[in-house]
C-alpha positions as CSV (number, residue, x, y, z in Angstrom):
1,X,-16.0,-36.1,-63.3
2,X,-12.8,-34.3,-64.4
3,X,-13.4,-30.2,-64.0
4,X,-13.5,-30.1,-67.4
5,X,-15.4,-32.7,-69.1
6,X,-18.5,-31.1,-70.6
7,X,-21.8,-32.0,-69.4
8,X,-24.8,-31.7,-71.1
9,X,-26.0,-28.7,-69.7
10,X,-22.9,-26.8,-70.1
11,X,-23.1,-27.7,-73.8
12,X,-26.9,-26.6,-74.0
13,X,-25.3,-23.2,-73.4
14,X,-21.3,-23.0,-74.8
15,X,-22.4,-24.6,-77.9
16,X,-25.8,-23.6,-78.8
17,X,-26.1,-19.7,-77.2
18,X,-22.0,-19.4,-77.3
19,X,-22.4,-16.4,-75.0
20,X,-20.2,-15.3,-72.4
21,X,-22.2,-16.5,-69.7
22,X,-21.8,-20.2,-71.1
23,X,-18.3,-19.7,-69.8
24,X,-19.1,-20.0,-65.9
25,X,-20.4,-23.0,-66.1
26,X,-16.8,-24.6,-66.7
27,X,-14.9,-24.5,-63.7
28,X,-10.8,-22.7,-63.3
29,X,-8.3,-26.2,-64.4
30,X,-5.6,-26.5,-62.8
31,X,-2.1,-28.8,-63.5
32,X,-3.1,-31.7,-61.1
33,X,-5.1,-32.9,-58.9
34,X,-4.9,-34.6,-54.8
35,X,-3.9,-38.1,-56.2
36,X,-0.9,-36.3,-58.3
37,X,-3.3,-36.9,-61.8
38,X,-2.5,-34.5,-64.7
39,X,-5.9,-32.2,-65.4
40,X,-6.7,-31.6,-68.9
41,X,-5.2,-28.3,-70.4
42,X,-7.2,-25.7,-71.5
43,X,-6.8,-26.3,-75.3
44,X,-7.6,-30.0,-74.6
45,X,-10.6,-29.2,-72.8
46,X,-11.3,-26.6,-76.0
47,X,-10.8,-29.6,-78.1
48,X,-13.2,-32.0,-76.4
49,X,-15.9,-29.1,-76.5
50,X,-15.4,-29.0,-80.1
51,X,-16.3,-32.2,-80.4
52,X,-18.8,-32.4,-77.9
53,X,-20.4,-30.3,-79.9
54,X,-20.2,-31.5,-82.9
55,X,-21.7,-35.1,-82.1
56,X,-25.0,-36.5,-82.6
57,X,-25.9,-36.2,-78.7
58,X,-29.0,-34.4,-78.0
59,X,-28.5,-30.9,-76.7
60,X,-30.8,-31.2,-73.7
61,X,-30.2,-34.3,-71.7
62,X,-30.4,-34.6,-67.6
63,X,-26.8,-34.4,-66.1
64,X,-25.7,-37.5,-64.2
65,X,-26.7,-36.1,-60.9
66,X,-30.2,-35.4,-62.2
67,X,-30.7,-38.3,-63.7
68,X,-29.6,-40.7,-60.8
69,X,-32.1,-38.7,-58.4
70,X,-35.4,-40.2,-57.5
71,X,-37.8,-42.2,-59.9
72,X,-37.5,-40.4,-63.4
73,X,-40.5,-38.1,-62.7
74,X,-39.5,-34.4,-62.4
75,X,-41.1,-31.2,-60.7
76,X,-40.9,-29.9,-64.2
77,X,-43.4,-32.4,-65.6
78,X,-45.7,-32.4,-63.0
79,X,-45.5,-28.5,-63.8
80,X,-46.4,-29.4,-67.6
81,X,-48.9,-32.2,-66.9
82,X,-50.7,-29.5,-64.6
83,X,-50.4,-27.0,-67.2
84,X,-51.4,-29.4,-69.5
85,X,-54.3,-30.4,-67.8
86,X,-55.1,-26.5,-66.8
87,X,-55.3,-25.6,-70.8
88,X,-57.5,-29.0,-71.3
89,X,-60.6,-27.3,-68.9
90,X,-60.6,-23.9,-69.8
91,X,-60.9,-24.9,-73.5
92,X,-63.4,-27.4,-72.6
93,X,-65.3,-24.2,-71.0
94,X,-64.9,-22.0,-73.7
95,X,-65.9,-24.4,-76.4
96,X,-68.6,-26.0,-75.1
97,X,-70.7,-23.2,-75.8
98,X,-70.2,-23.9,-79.8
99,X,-71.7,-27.2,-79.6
100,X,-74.4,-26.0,-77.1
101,X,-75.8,-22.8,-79.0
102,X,-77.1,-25.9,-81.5
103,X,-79.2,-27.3,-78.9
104,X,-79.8,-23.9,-77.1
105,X,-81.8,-22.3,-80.5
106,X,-84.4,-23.3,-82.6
107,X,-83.6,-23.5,-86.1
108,X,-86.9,-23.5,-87.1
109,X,-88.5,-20.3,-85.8
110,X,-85.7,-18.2,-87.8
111,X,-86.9,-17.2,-90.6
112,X,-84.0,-17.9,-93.5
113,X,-84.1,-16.2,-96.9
114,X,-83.1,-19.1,-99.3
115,X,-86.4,-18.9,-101.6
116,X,-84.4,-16.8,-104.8
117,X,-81.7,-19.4,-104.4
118,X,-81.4,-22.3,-106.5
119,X,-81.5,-25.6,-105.0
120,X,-77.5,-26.5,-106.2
121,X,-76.1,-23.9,-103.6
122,X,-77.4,-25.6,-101.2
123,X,-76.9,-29.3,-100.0
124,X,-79.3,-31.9,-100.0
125,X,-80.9,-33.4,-97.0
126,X,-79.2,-36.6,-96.2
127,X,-80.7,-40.0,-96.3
128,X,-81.4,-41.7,-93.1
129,X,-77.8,-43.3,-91.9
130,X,-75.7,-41.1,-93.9
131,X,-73.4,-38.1,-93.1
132,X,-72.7,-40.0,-90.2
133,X,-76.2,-39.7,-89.0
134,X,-79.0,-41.2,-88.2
135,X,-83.0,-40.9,-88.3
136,X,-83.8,-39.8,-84.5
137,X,-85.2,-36.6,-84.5
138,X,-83.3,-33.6,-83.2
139,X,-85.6,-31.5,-80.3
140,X,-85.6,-27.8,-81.0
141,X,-84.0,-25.3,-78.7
142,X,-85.6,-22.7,-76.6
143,X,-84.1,-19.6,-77.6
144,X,-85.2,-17.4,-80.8
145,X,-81.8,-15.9,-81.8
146,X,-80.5,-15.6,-85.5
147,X,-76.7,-15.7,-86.9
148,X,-76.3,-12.0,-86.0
149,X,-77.4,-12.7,-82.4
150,X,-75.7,-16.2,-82.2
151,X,-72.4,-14.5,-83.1
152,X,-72.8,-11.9,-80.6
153,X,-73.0,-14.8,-78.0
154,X,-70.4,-16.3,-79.4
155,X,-68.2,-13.8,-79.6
156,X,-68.5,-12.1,-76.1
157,X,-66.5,-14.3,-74.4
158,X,-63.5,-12.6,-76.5
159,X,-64.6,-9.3,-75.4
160,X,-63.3,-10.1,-71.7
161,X,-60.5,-12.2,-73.2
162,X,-58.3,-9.6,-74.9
163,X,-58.9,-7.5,-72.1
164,X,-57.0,-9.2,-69.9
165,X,-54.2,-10.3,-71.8
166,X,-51.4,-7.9,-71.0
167,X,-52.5,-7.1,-67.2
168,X,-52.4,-11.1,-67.4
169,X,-48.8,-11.0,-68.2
170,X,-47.4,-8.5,-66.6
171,X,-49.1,-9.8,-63.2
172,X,-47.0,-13.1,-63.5
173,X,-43.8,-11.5,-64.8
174,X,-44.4,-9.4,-61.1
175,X,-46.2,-11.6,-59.0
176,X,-45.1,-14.8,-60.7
177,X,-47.6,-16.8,-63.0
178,X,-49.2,-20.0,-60.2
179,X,-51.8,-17.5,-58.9
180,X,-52.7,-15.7,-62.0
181,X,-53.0,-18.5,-64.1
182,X,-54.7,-21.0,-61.1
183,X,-57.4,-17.9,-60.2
184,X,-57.6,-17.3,-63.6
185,X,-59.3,-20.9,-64.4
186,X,-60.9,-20.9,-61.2
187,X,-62.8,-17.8,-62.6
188,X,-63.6,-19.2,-65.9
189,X,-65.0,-22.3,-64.0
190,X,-67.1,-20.4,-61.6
191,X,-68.9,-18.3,-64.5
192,X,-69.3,-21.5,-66.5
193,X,-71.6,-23.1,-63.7
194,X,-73.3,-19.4,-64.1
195,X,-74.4,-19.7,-67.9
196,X,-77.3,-21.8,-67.6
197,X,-78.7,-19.6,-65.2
198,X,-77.6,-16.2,-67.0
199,X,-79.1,-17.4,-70.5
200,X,-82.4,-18.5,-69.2
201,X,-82.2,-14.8,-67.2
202,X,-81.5,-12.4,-70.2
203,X,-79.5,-12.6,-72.9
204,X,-77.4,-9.1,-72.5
205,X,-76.9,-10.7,-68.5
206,X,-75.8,-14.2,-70.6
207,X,-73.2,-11.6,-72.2
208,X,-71.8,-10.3,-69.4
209,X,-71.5,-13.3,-68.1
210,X,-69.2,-14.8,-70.9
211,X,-67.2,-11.2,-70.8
212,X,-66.6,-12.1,-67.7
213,X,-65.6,-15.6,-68.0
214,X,-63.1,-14.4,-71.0
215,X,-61.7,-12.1,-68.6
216,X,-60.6,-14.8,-66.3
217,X,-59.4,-17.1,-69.0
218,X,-57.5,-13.9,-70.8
219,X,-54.6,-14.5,-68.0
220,X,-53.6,-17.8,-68.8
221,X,-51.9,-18.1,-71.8
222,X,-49.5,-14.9,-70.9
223,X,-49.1,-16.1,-67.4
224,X,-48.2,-19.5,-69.0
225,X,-45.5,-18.0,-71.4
226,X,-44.0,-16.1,-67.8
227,X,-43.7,-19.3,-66.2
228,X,-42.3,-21.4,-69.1
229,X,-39.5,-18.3,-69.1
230,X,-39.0,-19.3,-65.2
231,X,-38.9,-23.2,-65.7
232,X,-38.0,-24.8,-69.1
233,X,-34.0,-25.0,-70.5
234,X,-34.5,-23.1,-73.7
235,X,-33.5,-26.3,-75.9
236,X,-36.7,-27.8,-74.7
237,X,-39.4,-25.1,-75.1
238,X,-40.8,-26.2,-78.2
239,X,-41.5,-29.8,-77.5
240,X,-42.6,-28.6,-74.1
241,X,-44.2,-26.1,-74.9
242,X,-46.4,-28.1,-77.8
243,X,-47.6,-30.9,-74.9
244,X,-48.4,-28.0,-72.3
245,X,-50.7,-26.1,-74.9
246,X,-51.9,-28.6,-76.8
247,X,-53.8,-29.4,-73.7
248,X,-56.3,-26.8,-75.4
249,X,-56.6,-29.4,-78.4
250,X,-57.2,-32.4,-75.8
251,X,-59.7,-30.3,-74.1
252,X,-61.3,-29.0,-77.6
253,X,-61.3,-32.9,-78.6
254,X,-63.3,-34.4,-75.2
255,X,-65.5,-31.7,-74.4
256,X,-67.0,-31.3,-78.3
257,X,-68.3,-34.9,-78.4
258,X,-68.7,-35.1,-74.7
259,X,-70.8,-32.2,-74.8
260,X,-72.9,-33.0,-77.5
261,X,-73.8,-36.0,-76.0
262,X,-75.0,-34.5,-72.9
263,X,-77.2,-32.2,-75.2
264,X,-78.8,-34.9,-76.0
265,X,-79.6,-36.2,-72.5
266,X,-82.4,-35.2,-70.1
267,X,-79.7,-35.0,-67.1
268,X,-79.8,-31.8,-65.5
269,X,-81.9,-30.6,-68.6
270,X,-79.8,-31.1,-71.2
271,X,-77.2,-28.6,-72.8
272,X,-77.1,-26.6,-69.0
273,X,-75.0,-29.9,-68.0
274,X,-72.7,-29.8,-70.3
275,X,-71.8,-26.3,-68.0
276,X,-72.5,-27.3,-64.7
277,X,-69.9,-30.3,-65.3
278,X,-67.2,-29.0,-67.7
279,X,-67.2,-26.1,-64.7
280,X,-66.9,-28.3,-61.4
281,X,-63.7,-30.3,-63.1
282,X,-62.5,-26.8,-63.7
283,X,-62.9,-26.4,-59.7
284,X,-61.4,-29.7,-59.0
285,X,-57.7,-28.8,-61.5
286,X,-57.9,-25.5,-59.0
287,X,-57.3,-27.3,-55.9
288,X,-54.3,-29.7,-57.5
289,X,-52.6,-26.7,-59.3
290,X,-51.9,-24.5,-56.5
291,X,-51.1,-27.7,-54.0
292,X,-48.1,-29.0,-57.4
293,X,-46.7,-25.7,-58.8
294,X,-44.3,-23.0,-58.1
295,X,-43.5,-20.1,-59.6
296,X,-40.0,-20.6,-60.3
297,X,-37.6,-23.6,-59.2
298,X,-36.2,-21.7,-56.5
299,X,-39.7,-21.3,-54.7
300,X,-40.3,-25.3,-54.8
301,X,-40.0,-26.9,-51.6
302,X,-39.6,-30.3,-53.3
303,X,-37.6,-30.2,-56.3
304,X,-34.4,-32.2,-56.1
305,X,-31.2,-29.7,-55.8
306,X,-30.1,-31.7,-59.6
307,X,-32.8,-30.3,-60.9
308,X,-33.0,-27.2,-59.7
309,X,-29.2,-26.5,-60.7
310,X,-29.6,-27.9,-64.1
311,X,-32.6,-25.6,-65.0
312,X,-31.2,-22.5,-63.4
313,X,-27.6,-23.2,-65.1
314,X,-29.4,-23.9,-68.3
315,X,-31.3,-20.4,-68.2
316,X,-28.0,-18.5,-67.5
317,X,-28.7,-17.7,-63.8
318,X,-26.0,-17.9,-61.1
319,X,-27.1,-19.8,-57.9
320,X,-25.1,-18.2,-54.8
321,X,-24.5,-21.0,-52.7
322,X,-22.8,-20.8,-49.2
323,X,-19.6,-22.5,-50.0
324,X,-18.9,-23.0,-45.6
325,X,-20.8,-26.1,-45.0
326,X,-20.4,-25.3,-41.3
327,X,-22.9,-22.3,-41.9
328,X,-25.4,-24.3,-43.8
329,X,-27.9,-24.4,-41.6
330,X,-27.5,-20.3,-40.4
331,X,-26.7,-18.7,-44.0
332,X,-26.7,-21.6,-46.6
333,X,-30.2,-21.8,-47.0
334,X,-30.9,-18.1,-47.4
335,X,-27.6,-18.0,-49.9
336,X,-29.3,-21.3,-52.6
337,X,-32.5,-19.4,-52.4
338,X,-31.4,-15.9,-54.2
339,X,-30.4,-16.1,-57.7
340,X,-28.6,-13.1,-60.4
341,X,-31.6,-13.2,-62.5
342,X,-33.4,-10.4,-64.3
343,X,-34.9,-7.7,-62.5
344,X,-38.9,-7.7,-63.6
345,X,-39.6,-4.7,-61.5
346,X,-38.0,-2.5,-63.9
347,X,-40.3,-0.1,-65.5
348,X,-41.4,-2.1,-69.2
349,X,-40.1,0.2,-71.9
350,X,-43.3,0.2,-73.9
351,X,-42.0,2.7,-76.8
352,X,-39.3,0.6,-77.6
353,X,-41.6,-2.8,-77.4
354,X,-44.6,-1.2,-79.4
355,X,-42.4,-0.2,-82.2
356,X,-40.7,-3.2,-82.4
357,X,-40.9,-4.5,-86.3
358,X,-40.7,-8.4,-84.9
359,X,-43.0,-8.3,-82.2
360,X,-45.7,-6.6,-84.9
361,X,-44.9,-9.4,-87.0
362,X,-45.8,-12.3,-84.6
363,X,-48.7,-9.9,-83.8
364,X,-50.0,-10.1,-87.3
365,X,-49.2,-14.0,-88.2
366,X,-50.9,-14.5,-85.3
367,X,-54.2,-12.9,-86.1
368,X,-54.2,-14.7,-89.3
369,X,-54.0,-17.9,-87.6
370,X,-56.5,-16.6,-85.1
371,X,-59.3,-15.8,-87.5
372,X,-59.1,-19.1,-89.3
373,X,-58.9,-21.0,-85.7
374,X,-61.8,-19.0,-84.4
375,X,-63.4,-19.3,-87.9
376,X,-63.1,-23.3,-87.6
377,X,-64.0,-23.3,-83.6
378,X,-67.2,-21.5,-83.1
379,X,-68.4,-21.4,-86.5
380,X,-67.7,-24.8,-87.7
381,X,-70.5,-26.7,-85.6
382,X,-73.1,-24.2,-87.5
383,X,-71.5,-25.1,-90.8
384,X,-72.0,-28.7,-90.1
385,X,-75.7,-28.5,-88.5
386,X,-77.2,-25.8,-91.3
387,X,-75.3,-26.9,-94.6
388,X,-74.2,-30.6,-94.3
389,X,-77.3,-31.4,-92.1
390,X,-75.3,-33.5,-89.3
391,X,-77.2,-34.2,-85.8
392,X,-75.8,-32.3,-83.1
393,X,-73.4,-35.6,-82.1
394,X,-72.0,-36.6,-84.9
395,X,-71.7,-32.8,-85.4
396,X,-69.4,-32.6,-82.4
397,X,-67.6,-35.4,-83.3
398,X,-67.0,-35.1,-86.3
399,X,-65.5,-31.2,-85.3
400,X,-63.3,-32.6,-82.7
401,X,-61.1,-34.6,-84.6
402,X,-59.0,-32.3,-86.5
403,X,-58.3,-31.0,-82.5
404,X,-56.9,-34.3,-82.3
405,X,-54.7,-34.9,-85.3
406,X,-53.6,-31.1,-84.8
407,X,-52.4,-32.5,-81.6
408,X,-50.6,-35.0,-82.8
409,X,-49.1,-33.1,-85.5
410,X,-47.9,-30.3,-83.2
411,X,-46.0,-32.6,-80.9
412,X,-44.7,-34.4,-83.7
413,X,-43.4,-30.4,-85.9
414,X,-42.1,-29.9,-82.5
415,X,-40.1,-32.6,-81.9
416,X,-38.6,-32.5,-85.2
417,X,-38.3,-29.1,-84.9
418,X,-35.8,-29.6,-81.7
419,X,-33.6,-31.8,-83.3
420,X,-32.9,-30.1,-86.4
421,X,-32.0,-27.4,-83.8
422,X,-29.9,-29.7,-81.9
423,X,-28.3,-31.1,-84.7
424,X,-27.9,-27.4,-86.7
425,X,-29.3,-28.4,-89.8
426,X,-31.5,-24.9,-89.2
427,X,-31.2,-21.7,-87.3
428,X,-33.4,-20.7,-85.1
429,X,-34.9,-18.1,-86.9
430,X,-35.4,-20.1,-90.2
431,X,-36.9,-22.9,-87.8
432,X,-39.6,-20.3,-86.6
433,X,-40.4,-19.1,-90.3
434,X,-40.8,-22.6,-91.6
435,X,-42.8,-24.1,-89.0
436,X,-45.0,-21.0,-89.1
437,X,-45.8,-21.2,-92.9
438,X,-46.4,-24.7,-92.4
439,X,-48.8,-23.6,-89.6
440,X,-50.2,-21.0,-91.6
441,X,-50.8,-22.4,-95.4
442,X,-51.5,-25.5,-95.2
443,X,-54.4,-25.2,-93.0
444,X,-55.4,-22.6,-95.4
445,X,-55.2,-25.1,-98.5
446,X,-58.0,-27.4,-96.3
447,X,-60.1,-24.1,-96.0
448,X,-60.0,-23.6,-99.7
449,X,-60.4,-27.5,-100.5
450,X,-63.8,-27.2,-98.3
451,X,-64.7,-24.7,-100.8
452,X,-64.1,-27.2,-103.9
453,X,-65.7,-30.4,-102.3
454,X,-68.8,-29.1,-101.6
455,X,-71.1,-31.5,-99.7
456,X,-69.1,-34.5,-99.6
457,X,-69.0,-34.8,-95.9
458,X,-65.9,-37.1,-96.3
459,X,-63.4,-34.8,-97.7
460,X,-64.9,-32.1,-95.9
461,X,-63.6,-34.3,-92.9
462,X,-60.4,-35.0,-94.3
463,X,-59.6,-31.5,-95.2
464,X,-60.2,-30.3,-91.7
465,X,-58.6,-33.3,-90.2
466,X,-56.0,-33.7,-92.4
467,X,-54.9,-30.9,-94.1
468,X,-56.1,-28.9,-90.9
469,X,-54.0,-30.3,-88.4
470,X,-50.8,-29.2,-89.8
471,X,-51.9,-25.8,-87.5
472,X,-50.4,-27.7,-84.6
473,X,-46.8,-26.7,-86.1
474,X,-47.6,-23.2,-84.4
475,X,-45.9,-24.3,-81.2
476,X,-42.2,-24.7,-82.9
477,X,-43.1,-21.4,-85.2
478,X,-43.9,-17.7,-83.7
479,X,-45.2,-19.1,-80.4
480,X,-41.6,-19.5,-78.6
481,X,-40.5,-16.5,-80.7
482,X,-41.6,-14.2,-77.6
483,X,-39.0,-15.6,-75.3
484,X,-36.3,-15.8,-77.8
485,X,-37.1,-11.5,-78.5
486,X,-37.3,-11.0,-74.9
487,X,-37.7,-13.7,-71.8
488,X,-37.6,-10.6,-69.5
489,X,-40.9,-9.6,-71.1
490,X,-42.2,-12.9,-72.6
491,X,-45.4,-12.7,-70.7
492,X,-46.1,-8.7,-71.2
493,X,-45.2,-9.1,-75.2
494,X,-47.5,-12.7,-75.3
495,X,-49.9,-10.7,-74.1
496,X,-50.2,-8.7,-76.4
497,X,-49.9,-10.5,-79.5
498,X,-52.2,-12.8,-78.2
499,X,-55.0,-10.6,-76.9
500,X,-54.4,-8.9,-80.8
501,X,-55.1,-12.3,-82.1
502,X,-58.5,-13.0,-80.0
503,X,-59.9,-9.8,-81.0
504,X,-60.6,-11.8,-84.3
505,X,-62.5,-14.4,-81.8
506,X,-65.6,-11.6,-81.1
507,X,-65.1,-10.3,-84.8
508,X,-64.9,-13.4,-87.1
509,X,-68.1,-15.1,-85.5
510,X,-69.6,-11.0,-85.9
511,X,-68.4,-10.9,-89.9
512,X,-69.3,-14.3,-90.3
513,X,-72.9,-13.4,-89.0
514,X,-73.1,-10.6,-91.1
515,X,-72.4,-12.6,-94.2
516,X,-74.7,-15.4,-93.5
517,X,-77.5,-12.8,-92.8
518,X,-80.5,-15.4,-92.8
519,X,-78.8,-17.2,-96.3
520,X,-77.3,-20.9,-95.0
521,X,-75.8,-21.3,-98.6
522,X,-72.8,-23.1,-100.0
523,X,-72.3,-19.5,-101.7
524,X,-72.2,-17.4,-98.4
525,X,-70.0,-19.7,-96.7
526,X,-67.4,-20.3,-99.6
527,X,-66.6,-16.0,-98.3
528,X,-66.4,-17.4,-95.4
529,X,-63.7,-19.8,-96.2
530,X,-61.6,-17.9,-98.6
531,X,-61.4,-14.6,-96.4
532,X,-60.0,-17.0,-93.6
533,X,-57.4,-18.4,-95.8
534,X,-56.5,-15.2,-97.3
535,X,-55.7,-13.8,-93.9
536,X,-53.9,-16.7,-92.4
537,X,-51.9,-16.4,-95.3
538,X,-51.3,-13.1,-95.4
539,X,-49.9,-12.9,-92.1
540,X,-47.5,-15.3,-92.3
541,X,-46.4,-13.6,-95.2
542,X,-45.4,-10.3,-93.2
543,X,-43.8,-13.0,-90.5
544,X,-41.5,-13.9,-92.7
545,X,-40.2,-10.6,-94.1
546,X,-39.7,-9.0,-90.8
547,X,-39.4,-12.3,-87.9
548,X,-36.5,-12.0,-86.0
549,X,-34.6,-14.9,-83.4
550,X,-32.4,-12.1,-81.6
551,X,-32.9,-10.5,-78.0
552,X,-34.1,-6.9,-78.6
553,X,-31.6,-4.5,-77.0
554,X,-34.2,-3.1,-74.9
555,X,-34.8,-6.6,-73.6
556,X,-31.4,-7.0,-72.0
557,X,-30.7,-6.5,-68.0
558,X,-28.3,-4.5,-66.4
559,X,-26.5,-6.8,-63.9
560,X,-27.1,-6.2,-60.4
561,X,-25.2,-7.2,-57.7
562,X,-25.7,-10.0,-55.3
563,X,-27.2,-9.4,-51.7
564,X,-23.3,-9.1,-49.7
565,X,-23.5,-11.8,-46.4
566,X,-22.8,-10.1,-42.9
């Protein structure tokens, strides 16, 4: 290849970023060549990047060398599918619990003041075979606990999740993100198997118990964000980044309708297997993660040298390579493995990143999004049970489908997203606020439309399913927005927004108690649904006023100086 034709991955960064570290990655011209073959001049080259540029290719391909080099498989997506896969259990753990707590309590020993309400704010019983239903009788739980108490069990889980958040991401941005985010699901999986045991116990040890398992599941979402920082070109985050979390949807989708049909087994008693399994698989990922994944590209013992070049180039980091080949096996070795990157050991400048107007807006959007996800997840399966009078299957069924179409929808957003990036029909600023208020309202419009089809379980369906799933647009709208601020400080500054956003995950099912308070009525639960709405929307309203795409000057590195050979 002529030292000036423009790969791909030289365009990812001259065109797109047009920064001035684009410019190493075209290499000194010169008049000719060893076989007496004019070079391109400089202005030609100029002229060919122009175009380049301008053309309908996709901004993030594999260079030749990467592309020719092995059998299409890279360490990259075995470092998504694990991810993937990670998000899939721990979701699986934390949600299981919201179809469980259904065949955990009886219904019928609470006593529920409806008696002063009139029968059309409430819905009918069903005939047998409809709602999805049918006539086999439901066995009552064990445990005595009403909405208040529910939500408290419920909600603790969040208690331990928020708490861990920023220590989460910090950890990885320091230690790097494999151990963090492997332990942390190792944690969650080993407190899982506990529940069963804890519940039967006491119910304040059953709390602690989910506190604790939050607390090891708090680490993975920040540590995440760290590693996708280390390992993903930045022309590829969103689509990558919507199949690596949407392993939480996948994970939401199996485990609601898998767990609700263990509920209704005898096998290991019932709802404690739904635990004891979702737990041990959680065990089982551990042992794969840590064997797969690196922290960064330059710690993989197996990644092709293509790769490896074509992710570092594409992230604006300098490999120092020994350019002696007669040294290779002394100094090159220790010479590939150092790269000018970032220095994470500086001291975090927390003033500057807790009074920074965009980073409080992504906090804030994503608090309204997290009270109406949290509002749907743990409270939904209640909604269902008590109001529309579904059995506890076609209850988790029925709830796990809109984690499907979500799924879809966000890989889909995401996708599109990219290439109106790549082709510059959008900045990226304007492709974060659009995706984010298609993230934010029209989920909100299917929380409002529940409110105005009252017990036809069909459009109830369709709203969540349908209208609902456009959340999955949140991966191409704030949730990349963290890198693009800062990538030295993706993890820390996730962290925090996120942990923000899950204190809603111990408050909405503790507000949502309180307005239930013993009254399963279409009336209570319509609050329910309109203060979600309002808040989602809300948020996404301040997103938009104050969002910004632009690396925060406190975010930028001094450069330091490479290690100097003997």
């Amino acid at each position: 290849m002529p030292p000036h034709k423009w790969t791909d991955e030289s365009r990812d960064a001259s065109c797109y970023y047009e920064d001035a570290a684009a410019s190493r990655l075209r290499r000194p011209s010169s008049s000719s060549n060893e076989d007496g073959t004019l070079e391109r001049s400089d202005d030609e080259a100029d002229d060919e990047r122009e175009a380049f540029c301008s053309g309908d290719r996709p901004l993030i391909r594999s260079s030749a060398g990467e592309a020719t080099d092995g059998c299409g498989v890279k360490t990259r997506h075995i470092f998504g599918l694990m991810g993937f896969l990670g998000f899939a259990v721990v979701y699986a753990m934390r949600v299981n619990l919201s179809v469980a707590i259904v065949a955990m309590v009886n219904q019928t020993a609470i006593p529920h003041s409806n008696s002063s309400v009139i029968d059309a704010d409430t819905c009918p019983e069903p005939e047998p075979g409809r709602n999805g239903t049918t006539p086999t009788p439901q066995r009552e739980g064990e445990f005595v606990w009403d909405e208040a108490t529910q939500g408290l069990v419920l909600g603790s889980f969040f208690y331990g999740y928020v708490l861990t958040q920023v220590p989460g991401g910090r950890m990885a941005e320091l230690y790097g993100g494999k151990k963090i985010y492997g332990y942390g699901v190792l944690i969650t999986a080993l407190f899982t198997m506990l529940t069963p045991l804890a519940a039967h116990w006491d119910l304040p040890l059953l709390v602690l118990v989910r506190i604790l398992e939050g607390m090891g599941e708090g680490v993975t979402y920040p540590a995440m964000h760290a590693m996708l920082a280390q390992w993903i070109p930045p022309l590829e985050r969103n689509k990558f980044a919507a199949v690596v979390y949407a392993g939480s949807n996948i994970g939401t989708v199996i485990s609601m309708p898998l767990a609700g049909w263990l509920c209704s087994l005898d096998f290991l008693g019932g709802w404690p297997s739904a635990f004891y399994i979702f737990g041990l698989l959680g065990i089982l990922w551990f042992g794969c993660w840590m064997y797969l994944v690196y922290d960064k590209p330059a710690d993989h013992p197996r990644i092709s040298m293509a790769e490896r070049e074509y992710i570092e180039k594409s992230l604006h980091v300098r490999r120092l390579i020994n350019e002696d080949p007669d040294d290779e096996e002394e100094e090159g070795q220790e010479d590939r493995d150092r790269v000018e990157a970032v220095r994470v050991e500086d001291p975090i400048p927390w003033r500057s990143l807790l009074t920074s107007v965009p980073m409080w807006a992504i906090l804030l959007t994503q608090c309204g999004q997290g009270w109406a996800f949290y509002t749907q997840l743990t409270e939904l399966p209640t909604y269902m049970s008590n109001i529309l009078h579904f059995d506890i299957q076609s209850n988790a069924l029925l709830n796990a489908v809109p984690y499907l179409t979500a799924w879809f929808v966000g890989i889909a957003c995401s996708t599109l997203a990219d290439w109106m990036l790549a082709r510059r029909y959008i900045s990226l600023l304007n492709s974060y606020k659009l995706w984010n208020t298609v993230a934010s309202v029209v989920p909100s419009l299917g929380l409002i439309g529940i409110i105005y089809v009252g017990c036809d379980w069909v459009w109830v369906t369709f709203m969540l399913a349908g209208v609902g799933s456009f959340g999955g647009a949140v991966y191409a709208g704030n949730q990349m927005n963290h890198i693009a601020l800062s990538p030295k400080y993706a993890g820390t500054m996730y962290g925090i927004t996120n942990s923000a956003a899950n204190i809603c995950g111990f408050l909405a099912p503790y507000v949502i108690g309180l307005i239930i308070n013993h009254r399963e009525t279409l009336t209570q639960w319509h609050v329910v649904f309109w203060m979600a709405a309002g808040l989602n929307i809300a948020g996404n309203f301040i997103y938009l006023i104050f969002a910004s795409a632009d690396e925060q000057s406190w975010s930028k590195a001094r450069p330091t100086t490479p290690p100097q050979r003997a």
